[in-house]
Steps between C-alpha positions, in 0.01 A plus 500: 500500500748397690592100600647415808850292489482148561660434827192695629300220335743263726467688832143510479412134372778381767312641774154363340740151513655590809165596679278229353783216613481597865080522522528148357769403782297620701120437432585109358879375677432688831170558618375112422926389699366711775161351506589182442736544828213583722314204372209631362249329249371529171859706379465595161867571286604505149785310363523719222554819687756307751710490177404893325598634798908495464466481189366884498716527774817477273389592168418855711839488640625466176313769325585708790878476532639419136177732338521312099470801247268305327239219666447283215770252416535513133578876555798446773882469395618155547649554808173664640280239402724213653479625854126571414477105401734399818268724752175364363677135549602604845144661565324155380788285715413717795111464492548129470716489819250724674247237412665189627588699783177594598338128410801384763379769761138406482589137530683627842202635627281175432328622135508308151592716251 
C-alpha cells in the first residue's frame, strides 16, 4: 500500500485550518459585530471562538504556504520547527488582538463584553 507524502498531509489539514478559521470569523466575530450594529437583543457570542478564529486562520496559512514535511515537532529539523514555534506564537498573538479588538468594537456599539 501506498502512503501519501506529507505536504499532502499539510495542504489538506491547512485547508481544514484555513476553512474552520474563517466559519469562526464569521459565525462568532461577524455575525454577533453585525448584529450588535443593528441593535438587536438577546446577542449571543463566544469569546473563545473570537480568538480560534485567526488563530486557524494562520496556522492554515502556514500549513498552506511553507507545507512542513512532517506535522509533529519533535520530527522537524531545527530550522522547521522554529518557524513552526514562531507561527503558532504569531497565531496565539493574533487571536488575542482579534479579541481585544472585537471587546473594543462591541463597546462602540453600546455592549459589555
Amino acid at each position: 500500500m501506498e502512503t501519501q507524502p506529507s505536504w499532502n498531509k499539510s495542504i489538506l489539514y491547512g485547508l481544514l485550518c484555513l476553512a474552520g478559521g474563517i466559519a469562526f470569523i464569521w459565525y462568532f466575530i461577524w455575525r454577533p459585530l453585525e448584529a450588535m450594529a443593528q441593535k438587536q437583543d438577546n446577542l449571543s457570542y463566544s469569546l473563545k471562538g473570537v480568538g480560534i478564529g485567526p488563530f486557524l486562520v494562520v496556522f492554515g496559512l502556514y500549513l498552506l504556504i511553507l507545507r512542513p514535511p512532517n506535522l509533529k515537532p519533535d520530527q522537524m529539523s531545527k530550522n522547521q520547527r522554529v518557524v513552526y514555534w514562531v507561527m503558532i506564537g504569531l497565531s496565539i498573538v493574533l487571536g488575542i488582538v482579534a479579541f481585544m479588538w472585537f471587546k473594543h468594537r462591541a463597546t462602540e456599539l453600546g455592549y459589555s463584553v
